[in-house]
N, C-alpha and C positions, 0 to 999 in steps of 0.2 A: 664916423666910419664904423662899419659893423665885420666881424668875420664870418664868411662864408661857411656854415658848417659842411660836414661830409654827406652823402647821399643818404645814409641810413639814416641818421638823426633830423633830417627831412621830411627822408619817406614818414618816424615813428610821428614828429610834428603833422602833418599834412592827414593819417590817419585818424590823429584826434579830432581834429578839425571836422574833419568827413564824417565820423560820428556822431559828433557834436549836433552838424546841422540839419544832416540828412539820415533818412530812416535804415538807408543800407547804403552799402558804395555804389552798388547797381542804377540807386536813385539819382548818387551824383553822376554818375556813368551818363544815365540821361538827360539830367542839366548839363552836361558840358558837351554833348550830342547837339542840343539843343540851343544851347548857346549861341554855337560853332555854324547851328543853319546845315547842320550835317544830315544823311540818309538815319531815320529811326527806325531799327529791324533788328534783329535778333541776333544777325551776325555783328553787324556796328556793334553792338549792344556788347557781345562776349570779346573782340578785339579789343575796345575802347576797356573794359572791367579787368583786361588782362595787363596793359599796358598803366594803368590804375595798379595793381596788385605788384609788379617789377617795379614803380616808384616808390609805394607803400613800403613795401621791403629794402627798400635799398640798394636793390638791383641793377637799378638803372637811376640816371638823373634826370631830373622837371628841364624839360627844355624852354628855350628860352621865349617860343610861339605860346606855351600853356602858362605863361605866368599871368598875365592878363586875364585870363578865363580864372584861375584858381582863385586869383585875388579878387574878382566879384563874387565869383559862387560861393565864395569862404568866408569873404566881410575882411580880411586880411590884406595888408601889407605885403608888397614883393619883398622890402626887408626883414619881414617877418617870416614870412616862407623862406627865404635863402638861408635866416640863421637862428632856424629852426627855433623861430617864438622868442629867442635870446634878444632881438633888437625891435623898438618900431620907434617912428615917426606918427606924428601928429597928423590927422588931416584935414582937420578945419580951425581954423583961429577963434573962432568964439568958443564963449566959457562952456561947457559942455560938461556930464560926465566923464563924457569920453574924452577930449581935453586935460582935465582934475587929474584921471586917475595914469596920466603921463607925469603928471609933474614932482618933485623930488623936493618942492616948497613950503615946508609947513605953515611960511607964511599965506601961500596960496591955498590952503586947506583950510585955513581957519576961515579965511574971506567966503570960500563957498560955503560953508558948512553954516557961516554967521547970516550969509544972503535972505534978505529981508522974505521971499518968495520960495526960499528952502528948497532948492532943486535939487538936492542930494537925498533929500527922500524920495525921487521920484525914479521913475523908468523912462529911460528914452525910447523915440521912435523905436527900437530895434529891440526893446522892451526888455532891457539893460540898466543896470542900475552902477553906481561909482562901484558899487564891490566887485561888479562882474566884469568890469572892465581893469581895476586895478590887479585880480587875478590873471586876467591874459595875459595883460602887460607884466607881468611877477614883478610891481609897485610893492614889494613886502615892508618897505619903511612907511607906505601911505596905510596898508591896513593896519600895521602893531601900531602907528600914531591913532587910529582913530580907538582900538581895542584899551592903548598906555593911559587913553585921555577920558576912557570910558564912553566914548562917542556912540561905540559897537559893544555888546558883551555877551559871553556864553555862561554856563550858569559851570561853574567850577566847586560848586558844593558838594561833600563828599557822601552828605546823610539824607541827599533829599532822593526822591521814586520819578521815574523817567518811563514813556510811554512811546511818543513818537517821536521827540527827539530832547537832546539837554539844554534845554531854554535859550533862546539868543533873543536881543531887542535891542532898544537902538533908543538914547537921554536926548534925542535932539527931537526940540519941539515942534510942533505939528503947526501946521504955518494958520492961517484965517479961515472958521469954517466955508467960505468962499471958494475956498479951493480944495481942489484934490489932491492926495498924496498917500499913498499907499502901495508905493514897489517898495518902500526899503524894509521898513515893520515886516510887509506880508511872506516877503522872500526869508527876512531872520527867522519868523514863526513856525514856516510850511514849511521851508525845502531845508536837509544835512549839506548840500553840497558845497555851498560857502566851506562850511568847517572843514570838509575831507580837499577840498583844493588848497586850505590855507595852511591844514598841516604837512598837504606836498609840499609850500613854498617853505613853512618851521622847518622841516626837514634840510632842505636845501639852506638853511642858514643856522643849522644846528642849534637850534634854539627851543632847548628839552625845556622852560621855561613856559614859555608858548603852548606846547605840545602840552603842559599839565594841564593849563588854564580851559583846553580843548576837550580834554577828555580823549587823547589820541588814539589810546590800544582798547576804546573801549563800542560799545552799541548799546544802544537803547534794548534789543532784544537781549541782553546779559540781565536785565533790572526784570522784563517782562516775564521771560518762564523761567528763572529761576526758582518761582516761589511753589515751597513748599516740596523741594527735590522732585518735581517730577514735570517732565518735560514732556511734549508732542510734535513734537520737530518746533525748529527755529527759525528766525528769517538772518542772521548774519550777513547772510550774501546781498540783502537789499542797499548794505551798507557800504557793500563792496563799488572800490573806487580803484581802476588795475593803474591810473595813475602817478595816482595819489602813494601806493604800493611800490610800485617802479620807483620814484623818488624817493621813498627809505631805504630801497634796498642799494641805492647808489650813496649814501647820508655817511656823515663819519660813524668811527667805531663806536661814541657815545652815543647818538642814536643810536645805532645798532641795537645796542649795550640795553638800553632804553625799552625798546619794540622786544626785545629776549627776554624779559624780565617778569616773572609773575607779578601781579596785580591783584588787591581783592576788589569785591563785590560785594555789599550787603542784600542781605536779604531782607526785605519788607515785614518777612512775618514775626510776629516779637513773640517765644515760647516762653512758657510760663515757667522754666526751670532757670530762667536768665543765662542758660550756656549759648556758645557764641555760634553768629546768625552770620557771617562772614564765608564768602566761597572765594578760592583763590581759581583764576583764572592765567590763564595766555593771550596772547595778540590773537582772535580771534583767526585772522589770516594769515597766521603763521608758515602755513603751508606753502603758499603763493611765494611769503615773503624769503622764506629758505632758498625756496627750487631758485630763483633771480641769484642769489646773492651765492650761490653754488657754481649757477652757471657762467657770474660774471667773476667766479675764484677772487671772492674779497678774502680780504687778508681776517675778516673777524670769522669766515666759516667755521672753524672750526672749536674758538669758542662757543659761538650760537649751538651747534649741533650738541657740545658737551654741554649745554643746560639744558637742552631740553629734554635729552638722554637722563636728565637726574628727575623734571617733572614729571618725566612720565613714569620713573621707575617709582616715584615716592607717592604719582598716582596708585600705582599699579599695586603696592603695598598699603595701601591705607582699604582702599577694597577689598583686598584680601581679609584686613583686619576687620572691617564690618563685618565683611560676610561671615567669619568664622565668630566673630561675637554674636550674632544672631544665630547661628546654629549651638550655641551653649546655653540659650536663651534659657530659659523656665518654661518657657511655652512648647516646648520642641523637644523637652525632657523625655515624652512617651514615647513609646515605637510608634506607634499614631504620627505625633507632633514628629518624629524623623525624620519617616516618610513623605512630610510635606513639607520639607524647608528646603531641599531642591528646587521646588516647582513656585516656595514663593519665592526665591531669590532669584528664579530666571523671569519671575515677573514684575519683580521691584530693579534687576540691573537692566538701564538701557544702555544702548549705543544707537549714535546715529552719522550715520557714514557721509552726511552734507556740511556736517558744522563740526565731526570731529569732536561731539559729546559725549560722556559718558557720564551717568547718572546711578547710585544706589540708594535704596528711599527703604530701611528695615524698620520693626518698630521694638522694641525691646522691654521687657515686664522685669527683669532680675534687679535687683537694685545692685548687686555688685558692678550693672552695667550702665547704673543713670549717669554717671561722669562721660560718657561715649557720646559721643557726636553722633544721633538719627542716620544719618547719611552724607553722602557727599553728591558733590556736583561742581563739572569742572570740564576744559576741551583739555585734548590729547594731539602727538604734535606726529605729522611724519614727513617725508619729501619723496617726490616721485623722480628724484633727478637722482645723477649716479655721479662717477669723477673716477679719474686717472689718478688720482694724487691718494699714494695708499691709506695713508693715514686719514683722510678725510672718507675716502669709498669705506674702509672699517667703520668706522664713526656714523656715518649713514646705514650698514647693516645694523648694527647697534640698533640706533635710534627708531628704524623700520621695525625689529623686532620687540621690541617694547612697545611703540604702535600693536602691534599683532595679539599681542598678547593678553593686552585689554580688550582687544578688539574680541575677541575671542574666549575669553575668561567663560562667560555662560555656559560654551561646553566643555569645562573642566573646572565645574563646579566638585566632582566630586573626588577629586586630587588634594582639595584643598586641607 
């Protein structure tokens, strides 16, 4: 027996999906036009994408004619559409991945896993692998057994350099060169998306445990342009997963707690002064993850809002303090050297307004100044959402203006 969830929680299930398989909704628009054996034209086309959009939202409810069509077009379950991904059934009896990653067995895990023909490294027809089917089904006991058992692993080392993503592979042996097998290795290697679905499911079972072993609040692109304080924009956003997102910002207040929390970063390059090569970071999507967790008035808001309000102010002060220690420099001593410490500090501070980085990169000659940290590098936090509840709307202009104010530092460079 499953329960029926509400129309919204439907429509947000039934939009992933549509994503997922298709390039726009428009597309599925015309798979279920097409389906249906319906007129294909322009009007069809925008009634049918409209009638799509009032379920998607939650507007309206999947009648009971369109279950049939969504459940082929989507590869889903009518019980899986009604309660919105929370329930399915099985639908073939042989050993399958897709079978496996229903069952709640660890006796039955070990059997497949041990299967003399090793079908768990491979892809099914639908080019599906056990993991991809155990995240649908949110099977969180079958992926932490295979992660517990060392079956699957992500590389959780804290001093090693990361590129395209933080290592995952898979101890289960490669069956007879006779045969094929190559979904399970190639998807661990290639794609982050395993890891950003599994720390939705960590999340949803509050297992900050899990979440280390992932590397949760962090991206490959924090390790890439870090080095050497100077950045040219970032890719952050490739990482960006709005699901995955959404499920933290619904997580208890320990996650919360967790995702709020600075974080460092080493940096690769080892300076010969041996002073420390460490950048303290935030949730790179910290932004996303506020605006959610504001609009859905969780009861941690207004903690989250007051840390982030001290990162940025203790940002905002460690800048100031380069800057002003580069302009005492020895180099900069002459009217000459005066003259041009404006123009190099607006060209050593970056900001960048996609990833919410800011960046200072000085170089310093005085030995009064060799104990100084070169520079900094670090994101900055704001929210584009507002609120009725005073105390949190205050905390929010706060926190805005602190954003602003780094944002902005370069032209009031000479305040300083």
């Amino acid at each position: 027996m499953f329960k029926h969830e509400n129309n919204q929680k439907i429509g947000t299930y039934l939009s992933e999906l549509i994503e997922k398989k298709y390039p726009s909704k428009r597309q599925f628009c015309k798979a279920y036009i097409n389906a249906v054996g319906g007129v294909m034209n322009d009007e069809e086309i925008r009634k049918m994408a409209n009638r799509i959009s009032q379920i998607t939202k939650g507007a309206k409810a999947i009648q009971t004619y369109d279950l049939p069509i969504f459940t082929d077009l989507l590869g889903v379950s009518c019980e899986q559409i009604l309660s919105a991904g929370e329930y399915s059934v099985p639908q073939a009896k042989r050993v399958t991945n897709y079978a496996i990653a229903f069952s709640k067995d660890p006796a039955e895990w070990e059997a497949f896993i041990n299967r003399e023909d090793k079908l768990i490294l491979n892809q099914d027809e639908y080019c599906k692998t056990i993991l991809d089917y155990a995240l649908e089904f949110r099977n969180y006991e079958l992926l932490k057994y295979l992660m517990d058992k060392e079956y699957i692993w992500f590389d959780s080392r804290k001093d090693n350099d990361y590129v395209i993503n933080f290592g995952a592979g898979t101890s289960i042996e490669r069956r007879h060169r006779s045969f094929t097998d190559y979904g399970l290795q190639a998807k661990l290697n290639e794609e982050d998306e395993l890891r950003l679905n599994l720390i939705a499911l960590a999340a949803d079972h509050n297992d900050l445990k899990m979440m280390e072993s992932l590397r949760a609040r962090e991206t490959t692109g924090m390790y890439y342009f870090i080095h050497y304080l100077n950045f040219h924009g970032t890719d952050f956003y490739e990482s960006y997963n709005e699901r995955m997102v959404r499920h933290i910002s619904k997580s208890s207040n320990e996650v919360l707690d967790y995702f709020t929390d600075e974080f460092e970063i080493r940096d690769r390059v080892r300076y010969k002064d041996g002073r420390d090569s460490k950048h303290t970071f935030i949730y790179p999507f910290i932004t996303e993850l506020l605006d959610l967790i504001i609009e859905e008035k969780s009861q941690f808001t207004e903690t989250a809002i007051k840390k982030l309000i001290k990162h940025n102010k203790t940002t905002y002060d460690k800048l100031c303090k380069l800057i002003k220690n580069l302009k005492n420099d020895d180099w900069y001593s002459s009217e000459y050297g005066q003259s041009l410490w404006i123009r190099h500090c607006q060209d050593d501070l970056k900001f960048s307004d996609v990833d919410n980085i800011v960046s200072f990169c000085g170089c310093y000659t005085s030995a009064e100044f060799k104990s100084v940290p070169y520079g900094l590098i670090t994101n900055i936090a704001h929210t584009t959402k507002n609120s009725k509840d005073p105390i949190i709307k205050h905390l929010i202009e706060e926190l805005n203006e602190s954003y602003n104010k780094i944002k902005n530092l370069k032209d009031h460079l000479e305040e300083l």
